[in-house]
ZAMARGU-4260 file (C-alpha; in steps of 0.2 Angstrom, whole numbers, plus 5000, padded with zeros to 4 digits):
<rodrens>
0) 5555/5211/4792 | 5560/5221/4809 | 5561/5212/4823 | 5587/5236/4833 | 5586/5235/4850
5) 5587/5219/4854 | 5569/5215/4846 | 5561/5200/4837 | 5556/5201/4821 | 5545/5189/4816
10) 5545/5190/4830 | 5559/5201/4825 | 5571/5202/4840 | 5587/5211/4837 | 5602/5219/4848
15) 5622/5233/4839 | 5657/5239/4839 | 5671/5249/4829 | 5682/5245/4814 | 5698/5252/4818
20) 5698/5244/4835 | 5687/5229/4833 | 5683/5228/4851 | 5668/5221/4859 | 5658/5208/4866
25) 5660/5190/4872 | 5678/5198/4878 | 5689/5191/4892 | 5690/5200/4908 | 5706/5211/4909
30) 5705/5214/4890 | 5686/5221/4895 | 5692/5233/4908 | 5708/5239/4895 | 5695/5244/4885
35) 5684/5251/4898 | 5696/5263/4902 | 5704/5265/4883 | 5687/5272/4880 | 5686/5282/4895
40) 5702/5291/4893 | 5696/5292/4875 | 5678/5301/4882 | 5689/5313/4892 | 5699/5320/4876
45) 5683/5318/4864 | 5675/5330/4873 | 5688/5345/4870 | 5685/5343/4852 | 5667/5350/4843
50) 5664/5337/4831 | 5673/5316/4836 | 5669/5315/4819 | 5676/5328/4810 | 5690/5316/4802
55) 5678/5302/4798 | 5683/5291/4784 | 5666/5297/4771 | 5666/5281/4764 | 5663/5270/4777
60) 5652/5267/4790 | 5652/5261/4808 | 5635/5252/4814 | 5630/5246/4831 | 5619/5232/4827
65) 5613/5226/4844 | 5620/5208/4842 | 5629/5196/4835 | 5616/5189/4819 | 5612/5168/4822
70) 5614/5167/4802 | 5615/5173/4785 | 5604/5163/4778 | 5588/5173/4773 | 5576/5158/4774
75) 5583/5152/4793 | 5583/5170/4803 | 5568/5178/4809 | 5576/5194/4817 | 5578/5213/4815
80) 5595/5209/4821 | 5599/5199/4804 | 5587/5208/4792 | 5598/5225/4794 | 5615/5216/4787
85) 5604/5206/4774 | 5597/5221/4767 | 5612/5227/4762 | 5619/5209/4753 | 5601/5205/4744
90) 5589/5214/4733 | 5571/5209/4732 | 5560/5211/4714 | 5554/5228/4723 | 5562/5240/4732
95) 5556/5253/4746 | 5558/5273/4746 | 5563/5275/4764 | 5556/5291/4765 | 5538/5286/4761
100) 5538/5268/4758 | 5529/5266/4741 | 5537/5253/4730 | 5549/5256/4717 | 5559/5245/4706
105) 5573/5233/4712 | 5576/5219/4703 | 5563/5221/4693 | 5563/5237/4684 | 5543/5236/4679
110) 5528/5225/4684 | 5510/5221/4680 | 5494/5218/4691 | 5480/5210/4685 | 5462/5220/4686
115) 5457/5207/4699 | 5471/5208/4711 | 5480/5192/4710 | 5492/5191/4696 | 5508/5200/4695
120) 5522/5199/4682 | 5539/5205/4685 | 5552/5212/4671 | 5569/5207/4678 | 5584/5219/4674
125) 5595/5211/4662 | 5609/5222/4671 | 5606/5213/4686 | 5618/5200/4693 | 5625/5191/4707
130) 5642/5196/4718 | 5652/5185/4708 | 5645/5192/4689 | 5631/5178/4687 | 5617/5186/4679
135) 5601/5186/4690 | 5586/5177/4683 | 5568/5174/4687 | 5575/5156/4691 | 5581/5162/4705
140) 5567/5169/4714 | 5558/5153/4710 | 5573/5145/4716 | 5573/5154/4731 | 5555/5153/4736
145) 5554/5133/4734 | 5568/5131/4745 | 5561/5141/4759 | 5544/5134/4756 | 5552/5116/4757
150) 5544/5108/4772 | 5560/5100/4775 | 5570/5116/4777 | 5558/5120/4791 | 5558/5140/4791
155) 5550/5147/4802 | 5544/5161/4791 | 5539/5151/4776 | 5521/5160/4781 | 5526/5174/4774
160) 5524/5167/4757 | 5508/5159/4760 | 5498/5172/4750 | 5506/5166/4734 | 5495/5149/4725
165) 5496/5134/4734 | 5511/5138/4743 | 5504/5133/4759 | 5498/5117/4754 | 5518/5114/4750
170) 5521/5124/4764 | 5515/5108/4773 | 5519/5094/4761 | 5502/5091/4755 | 5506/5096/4739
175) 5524/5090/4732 | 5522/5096/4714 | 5531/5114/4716 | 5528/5118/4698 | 5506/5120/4705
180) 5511/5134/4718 | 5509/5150/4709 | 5528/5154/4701 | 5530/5153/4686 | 5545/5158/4676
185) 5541/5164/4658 | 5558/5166/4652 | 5575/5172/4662 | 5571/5189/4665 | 5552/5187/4665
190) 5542/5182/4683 | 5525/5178/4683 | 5517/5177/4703 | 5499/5171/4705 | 5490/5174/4724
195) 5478/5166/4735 | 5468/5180/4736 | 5474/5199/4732 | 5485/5204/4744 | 5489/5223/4745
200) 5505/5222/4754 | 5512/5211/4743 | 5526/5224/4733 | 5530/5229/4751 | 5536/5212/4757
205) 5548/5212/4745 | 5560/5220/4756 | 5558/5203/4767 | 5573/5190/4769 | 5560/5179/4765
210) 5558/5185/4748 | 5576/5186/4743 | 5584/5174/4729 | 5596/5166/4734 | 5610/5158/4721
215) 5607/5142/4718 | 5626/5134/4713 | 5633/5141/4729 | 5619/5133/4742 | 5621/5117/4732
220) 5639/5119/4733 | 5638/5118/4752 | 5626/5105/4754 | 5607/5101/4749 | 5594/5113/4747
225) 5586/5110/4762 | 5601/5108/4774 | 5603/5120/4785 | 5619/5128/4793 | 5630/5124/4780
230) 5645/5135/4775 | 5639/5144/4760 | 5635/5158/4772 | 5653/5163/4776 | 5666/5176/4770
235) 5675/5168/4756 | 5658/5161/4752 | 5644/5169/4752 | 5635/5174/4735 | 5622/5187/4735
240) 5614/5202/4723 | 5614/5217/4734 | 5622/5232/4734 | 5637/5227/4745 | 5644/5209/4747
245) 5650/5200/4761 | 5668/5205/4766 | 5674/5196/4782 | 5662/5190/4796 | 5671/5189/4814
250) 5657/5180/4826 | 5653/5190/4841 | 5668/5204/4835 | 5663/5212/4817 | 5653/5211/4801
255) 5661/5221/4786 | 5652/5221/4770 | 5659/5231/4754 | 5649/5239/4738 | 5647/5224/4727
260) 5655/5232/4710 | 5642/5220/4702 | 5627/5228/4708 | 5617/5236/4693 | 5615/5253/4704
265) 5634/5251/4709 | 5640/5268/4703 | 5625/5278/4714 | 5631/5267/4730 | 5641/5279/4740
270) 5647/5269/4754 | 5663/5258/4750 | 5661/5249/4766 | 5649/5246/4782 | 5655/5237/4799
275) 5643/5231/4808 | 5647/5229/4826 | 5638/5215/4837 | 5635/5225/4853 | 5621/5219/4866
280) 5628/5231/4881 | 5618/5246/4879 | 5628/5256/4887 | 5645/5250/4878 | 5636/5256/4862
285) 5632/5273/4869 | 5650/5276/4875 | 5657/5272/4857 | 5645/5283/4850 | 5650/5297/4859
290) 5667/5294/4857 | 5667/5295/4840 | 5671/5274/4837 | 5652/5273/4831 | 5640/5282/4817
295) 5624/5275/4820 | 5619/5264/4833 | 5604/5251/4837 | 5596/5261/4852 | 5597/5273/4865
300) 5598/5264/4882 | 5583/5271/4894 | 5591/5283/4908 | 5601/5291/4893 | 5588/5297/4879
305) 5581/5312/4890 | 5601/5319/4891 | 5602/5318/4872 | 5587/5327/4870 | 5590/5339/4883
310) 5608/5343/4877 | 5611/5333/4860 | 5594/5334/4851 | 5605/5333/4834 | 5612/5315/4841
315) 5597/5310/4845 | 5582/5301/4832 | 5563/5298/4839 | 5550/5294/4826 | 5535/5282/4825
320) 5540/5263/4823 | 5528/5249/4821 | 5530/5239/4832 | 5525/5229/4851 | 5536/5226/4866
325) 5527/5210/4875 | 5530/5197/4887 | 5524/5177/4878 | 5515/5164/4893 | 5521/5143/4889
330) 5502/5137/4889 | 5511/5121/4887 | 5520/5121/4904 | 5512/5126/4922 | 5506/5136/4929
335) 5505/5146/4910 | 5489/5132/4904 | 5480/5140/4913 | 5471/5155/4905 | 5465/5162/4922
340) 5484/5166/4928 | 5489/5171/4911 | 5475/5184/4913 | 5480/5187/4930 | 5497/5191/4926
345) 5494/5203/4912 | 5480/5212/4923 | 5493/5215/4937 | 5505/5225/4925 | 5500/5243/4927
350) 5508/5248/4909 | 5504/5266/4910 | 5517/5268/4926 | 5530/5256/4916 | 5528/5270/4901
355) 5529/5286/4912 | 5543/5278/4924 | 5555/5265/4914 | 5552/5263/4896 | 5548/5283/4892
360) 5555/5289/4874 | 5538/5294/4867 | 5534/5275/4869 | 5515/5274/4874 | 5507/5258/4884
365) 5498/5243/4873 | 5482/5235/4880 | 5484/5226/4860 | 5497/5216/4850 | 5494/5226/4833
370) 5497/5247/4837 | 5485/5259/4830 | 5487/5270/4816 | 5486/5257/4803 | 5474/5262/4789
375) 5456/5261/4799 | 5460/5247/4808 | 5455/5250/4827 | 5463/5238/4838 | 5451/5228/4852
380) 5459/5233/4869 | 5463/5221/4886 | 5457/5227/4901 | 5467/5238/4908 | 5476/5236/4925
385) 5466/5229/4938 | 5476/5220/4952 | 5459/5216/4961 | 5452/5207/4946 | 5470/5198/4946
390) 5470/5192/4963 | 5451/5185/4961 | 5458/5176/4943 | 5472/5169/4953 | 5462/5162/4969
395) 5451/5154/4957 | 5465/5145/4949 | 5472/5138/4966 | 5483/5149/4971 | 5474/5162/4983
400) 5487/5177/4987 | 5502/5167/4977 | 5502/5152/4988 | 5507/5138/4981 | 5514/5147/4965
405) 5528/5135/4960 | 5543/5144/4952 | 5545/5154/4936 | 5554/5167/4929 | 5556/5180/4916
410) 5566/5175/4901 | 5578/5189/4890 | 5590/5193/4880 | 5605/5200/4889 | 5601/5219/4890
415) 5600/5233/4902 | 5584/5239/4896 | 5577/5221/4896 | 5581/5220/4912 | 5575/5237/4919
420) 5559/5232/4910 | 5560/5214/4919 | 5562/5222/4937 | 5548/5235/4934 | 5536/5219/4931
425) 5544/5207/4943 | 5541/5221/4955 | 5523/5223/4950 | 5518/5205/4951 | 5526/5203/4969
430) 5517/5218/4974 | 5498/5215/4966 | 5499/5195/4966 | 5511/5192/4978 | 5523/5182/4967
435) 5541/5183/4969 | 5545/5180/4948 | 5562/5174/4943 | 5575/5184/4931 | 5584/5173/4916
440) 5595/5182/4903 | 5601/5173/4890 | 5616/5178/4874 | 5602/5183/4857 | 5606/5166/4850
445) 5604/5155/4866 | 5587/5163/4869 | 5581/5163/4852 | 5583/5143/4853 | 5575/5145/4871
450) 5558/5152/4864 | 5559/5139/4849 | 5560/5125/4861 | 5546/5133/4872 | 5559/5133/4884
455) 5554/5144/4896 | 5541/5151/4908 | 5538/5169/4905 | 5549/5176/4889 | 5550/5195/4883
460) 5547/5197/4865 | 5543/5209/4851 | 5535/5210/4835 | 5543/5223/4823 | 5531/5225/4806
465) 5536/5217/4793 | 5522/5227/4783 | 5509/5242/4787 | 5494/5226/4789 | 5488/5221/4806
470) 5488/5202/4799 | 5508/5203/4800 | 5506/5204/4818 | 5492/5193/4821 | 5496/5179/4810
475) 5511/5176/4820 | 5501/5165/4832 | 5489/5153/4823 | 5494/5134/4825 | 5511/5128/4820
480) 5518/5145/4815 | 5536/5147/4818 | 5534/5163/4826 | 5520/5159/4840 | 5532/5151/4849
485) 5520/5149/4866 | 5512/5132/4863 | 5494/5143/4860 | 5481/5135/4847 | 5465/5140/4843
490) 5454/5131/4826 | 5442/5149/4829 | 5458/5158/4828 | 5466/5152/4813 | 5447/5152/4807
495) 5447/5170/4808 | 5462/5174/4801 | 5460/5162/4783 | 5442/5171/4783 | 5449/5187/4782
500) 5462/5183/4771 | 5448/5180/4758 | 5437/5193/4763 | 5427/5203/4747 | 5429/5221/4755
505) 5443/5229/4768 | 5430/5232/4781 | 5426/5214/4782 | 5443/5209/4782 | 5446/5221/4797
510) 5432/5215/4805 | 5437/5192/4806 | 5455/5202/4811 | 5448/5212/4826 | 5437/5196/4830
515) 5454/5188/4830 | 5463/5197/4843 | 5449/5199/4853 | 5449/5180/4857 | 5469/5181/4857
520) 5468/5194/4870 | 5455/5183/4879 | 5464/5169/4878 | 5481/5177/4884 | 5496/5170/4878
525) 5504/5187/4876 | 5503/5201/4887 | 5505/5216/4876 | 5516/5230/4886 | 5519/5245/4873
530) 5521/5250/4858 | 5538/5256/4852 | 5545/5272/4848 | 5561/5270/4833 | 5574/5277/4846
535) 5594/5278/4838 | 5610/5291/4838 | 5617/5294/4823 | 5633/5308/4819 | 5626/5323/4813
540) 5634/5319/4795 | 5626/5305/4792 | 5614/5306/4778 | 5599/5297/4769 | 5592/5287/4786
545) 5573/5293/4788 | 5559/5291/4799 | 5548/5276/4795 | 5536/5267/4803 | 5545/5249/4798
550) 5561/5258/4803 | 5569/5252/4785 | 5586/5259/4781 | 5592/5260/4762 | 5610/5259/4764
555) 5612/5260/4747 | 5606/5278/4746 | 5617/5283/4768 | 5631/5295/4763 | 5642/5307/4773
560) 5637/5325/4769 | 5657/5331/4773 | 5654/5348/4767
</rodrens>
C-alpha cells in the first residue's frame, strides 16, 4: 500500500499544485519566479482575510500529492505516490473503514471463511460496473490477478499475492497452468479464493493496487497482457471501477479525476472532482496551502510543523503512521559487500540527535525495520549508536580512519527534507568515520529506476505498511523480490520467513519473523533511521480524512462541511 511524503511504498516512496492555476513543477525559469512572486503578493492579501478558503468550490478538491506518479498501471507502481490516485479510480472486493480499519464490503457486498482459515468466497454486486457501464465480474479479479502474476509482466509486487494457492509457483514460471493457482470463478458475480496457508490480513490487502481488477478489453486493446507501458492508462483511455474516473492527466502539471456516475455508491460520493498536484518542493506545497491554492497536502516540510502547531494547530494533522524512514547499502557493489562497513555505517548515525534536531514531528528513532505497536510483535533492536565500535568495524575492513574509502554518496529523491536528513548523516559519518559521503538527488521517476537498477551506493527509502503484519515489511527483502532492491540474499532468511508463513500458532509465527530481522539487522543491508509520524495540512473544512496507522484516505466518503 503506502509507500505522501515522498516515501516508497512497497517500498512505498511518494512526493504532492492548484487547479485554477495549474502551476508547478518541471517549470521553466522566468515562468518559476512569476509564480514565485504571484504567490507571494497572493500570501500578503490571504492573510488580511480569516478563512483563504471561505469561497472554495465544495465540490472539489485540490491535493498536493508529493510527485508526479510513474504510472497508472496498478500491477507496475510500487508507491504511496501512485496508490493515493489509484484508490480513488479502482475498488477492491473489500473495502476499509478509515476510521478503524475493519473490512467492509466493496465490490463484494458479502463473503465467506472457511473454519480452517483458507477458503473465502466473495458475492459480487450485480450493481457493480466499470467507467464505461460494463458490469464487473469475478472474471475480472481473476483476470487481474493472472496478469500481475504473469512472470512476464515482471511486477515487482506480485509478492503480494503470494499467499493465494500456487501463485508463487506461477509467480516464477514453474507452474504455467493458471487455472491450479487458487482462483476460481464460480459464476459472474461469484469468487471463490483458496490460500497457502491462512492469512489474517488477507481482507485488508484488498485495498492494495495489487488486488485491483483491471478491465480486460481495454488492456488488450493497448497491447498484450503482459506488455508494459502501453497507452491504456491515459485520459481518454483509461477504464477502471472506482468511485471517480480518470478525467485528464497533464505529466508533471495535473491529475483531475471526476465521480464515475457508474460507480454503484455513486449517489453517496460527494466530491465531483479531485486535482491532484505533482509537487516534490516542500516548501512550494506549503505556500499553496497557505494561500488558499491547496486543500490538503502530502506533508509538512521539517522547519515549518512546530509553527503550525504553535499558531495553526487546526492546519496542522500528527497521528501514528506505520511506517520506516531508512537508508538501503548496494551489497553488490564496493565498499557496501562488505558487511563490516555496512555495520559501521549504521553504527555511526546517532538516530536519537537526528530525531530531536531534524526530523522532529512526534517522529521517534528506529534501531528496526518493522515499528512497534503491531499486535505483540516486539521488534529485535540494532545496537545503538557507537562511533567507536564503527571505527574498529571499519579498520578491520581496510579502511583505518576512512583511508582509502573510495567515493560514494547518498542517493534521494529531490526534497528539502531528504536532503536535511542527507546532510545530518553526511555530517555524522565525516565526523565518527571520517568519511566525506557524497549527496545525489534524483526526479521520483529517475530514482525509482536508480534503486531498480541497484544503481547506486547509499540510497534513502521507506516502507509505508501496506497491512498492520510485520511480514509486509520483512518480506520486502528475501531473494528476488522486487522491493529489496540492495542485491542482499540470504537462503536462512527467506527460510525464516516461508516457516512463519506456515506456522500453527501466532507466537510461533512471530517468533521465525523476529529471528528473521535479527539476521537482517546482522546482516545490514538497511540501516533503519525512524519511524514515521503521518504529518499533513488540511483546510479546516475538509471532512471525512482520519487518523490511521496505514494513513488510508477514502475519498469517496472527504466532503466540505460549508456550513
Amino acid at each position: 500500500m503506502r509507500p505522501a511524503i515522498a516515501y516508497h511504498k512497497k517500498c512505498r516512496e511518494t512526493q504532492f499544485y492548484d487547479g485554477n492555476t495549474a502551476i508547478m513543477a518541471k517549470m521553466h525559469f522566468n515562468y518559476f519566479v512569476f509564480v514565485v512572486f504571484t504567490i507571494l503578493a497572493l500570501s500578503y492579501v490571504s492573510c488580511q482575510e480569516a478563512d483563504v478558503w471561505s469561497r472554495v468550490n465544495p465540490s472539489v478538491l485540490r491535493v498536493g500529492n508529493g510527485a508526479e506518479p510513474a504510472d497508472l498501471d496498478p500491477h507496475l507502481v510500487s508507491g504511496v505516490t501512485e496508490h493515493v490516485i489509484l484508490s480513488t479510480l479502482f475498488e477492491g472486493l473489500v473495502n476499509l473503514n478509515a476510521r478503524t480499519l475493519q473490512p467492509m464490503p466493496g465490490v463484494a457486498e458479502s463473503w465467506e471463511l472457511s473454519p480452517d482459515g483458507r477458503e473465502y468466497t466473495f458475492h459480487l454486486r450485480h450493481s457493480a460496473r466499470w467507467s464505461n457501464g460494463d458490469p464487473v465480474t469475478a472474471e475480472d479479479f481473476a483476470y487481474a490477478w493472472r496478469r500481475i502474476l504473469t512472470p512476464s509482466l515482471g511486477s515487482e509486487y506480485a509478492h503480494m499475492l503470494h499467499c493465494i494457492q500456487n501463485a508463487r509457483l506461477y509467480n516464477e514460471g514453474k507452474l504455467e497452468d493458471f487455472s491450479q493457482v487458487g482462483v476460481r470463478v464460480l459464476d459472474p458475480h461469484t469468487l471463490r479464493v483458496v490460500l497457502e496457508h491462512p492469512t489474517p490480513y488477507f481482507l485488508s490487502m484488498q485495498i492494495h493496487f495489487t488486488y485491483f481488477p483491471v478491465h480486460r478489453g481495454t488492456i488488450e486493446r493497448f497491447g498484450r497482457m503482459d506488455e508494459r507501458g502501453t497507452q491504456w492508462t491515459r485520459a481518454g483511455n483509461f477504464v477502471g471501477n472506482g468511485a471517480f474516473q480518470l478525467d485528464r492527466w497533464e505529466p508533471d502539471r495535473i491529475l483531475v479525476v471526476k465521480r464515475n456516475p457508474y460507480y454503484w455508491n455513486a449517489s453517496m460520493v460527494s466530491l465531483n472532482e479531485i486535482q491532484f498536484y505533482p509537487i516534490d518542493n516542500l516548501n512550494t506545497e506549503e505556500l499553496l496551502f497557505r494561500v488558499g491554492r491547496l486543500d490538503l497536502t502530502s506533508t509538512v516540510p521539517l522547519n515549518k510543523v512546530e509553527p503550525y502547531q504553535r499558531n495553526y494547530p487546526e492546519k496542522i494533522h500528527i497521528s501514528p503512521y506505520l511506517g520506516t524512514y531508512f537508508y538501503r547499502f548496494n551489497t553488490k557493489r564496493r565498499p557496501f559487500d562488505d558487511v563490516r562497513v555496512r555495520r559501521a555505517f549504521s553504527l555511526a548515525i546517532n538516530r536519537d540527535d537526528l530525531v530531536r534536531n531534524v526530523v522532529r514531528a512526534g517522529r521517534a528513532p528506529a534501531f528496526s525495520l518493522t515499528p512497534k505497536g503491531i499486535e505483540n510483535y516486539i521488534p529485535p533492536e540494532s545496537a545503538p549508536f557507537n562511533p567507536e565500535e564503527a571505527r574498529r568495524l571499519l579498520a578491520q575492513a581496510g579502511y583505518p580512519e576512512g583511508v582509502g574509502f573510495p567515493p560514494v554518496e547518498i542517493l534521494f529523491n529531490t526534497s528539502e527534507d531528504h536532503r536535511q536528513v542527507a546532510e545530518a548523516i553526511q555530517a555524522m559519518w565525516r565526523e565518527n568515520l571520517g568519511i566525506r559521503v557524497g549527496l545525489r538527488n534524483q526526479d521520483w521517476k529517475v530514482y525509482l529506476n536508480s534503486l531498480s537498477t541497484l544503481d547506486y551506493d547509499i540510497a534513502r527509502s521507506a516502507w509505508i505498511g501496506d497491512v498492520i503484519d510485520p511480514v509486509n515489511f520483512l518480506e520486502c527483502f528475501t531473494s528476488g523480490n522486487g522491493n529489496n532492491r540492495t542485491g542482499f540474499s540470504s537462503p536462512i532468511f527467506d527460510g525464516l520467513i516461508e516457516e512463519a508463513r506456515s506456522a500453527s500458532s501466532v507466537s510461533e509465527r512471530f517468533e521465525r519473523l523476529r529471528e528473521a530481522e535479527k539476521l537482517l539487522l546482522e546482516e545490514a543491508p538497511i540501516a533503519p533511521l525512524y519511524f514515521y509520524t503521518r504529518v499533513f495540512l488540511m483546510a479546516p473544512n475538509v471532512q471525512g480524512v482520519y487518523p490511521n496507522l496505514l494513513g488510508y484516505i477514502d475519498f469517496k466518503n472527504v466532503f466540505w462541511n460549508v456550513n
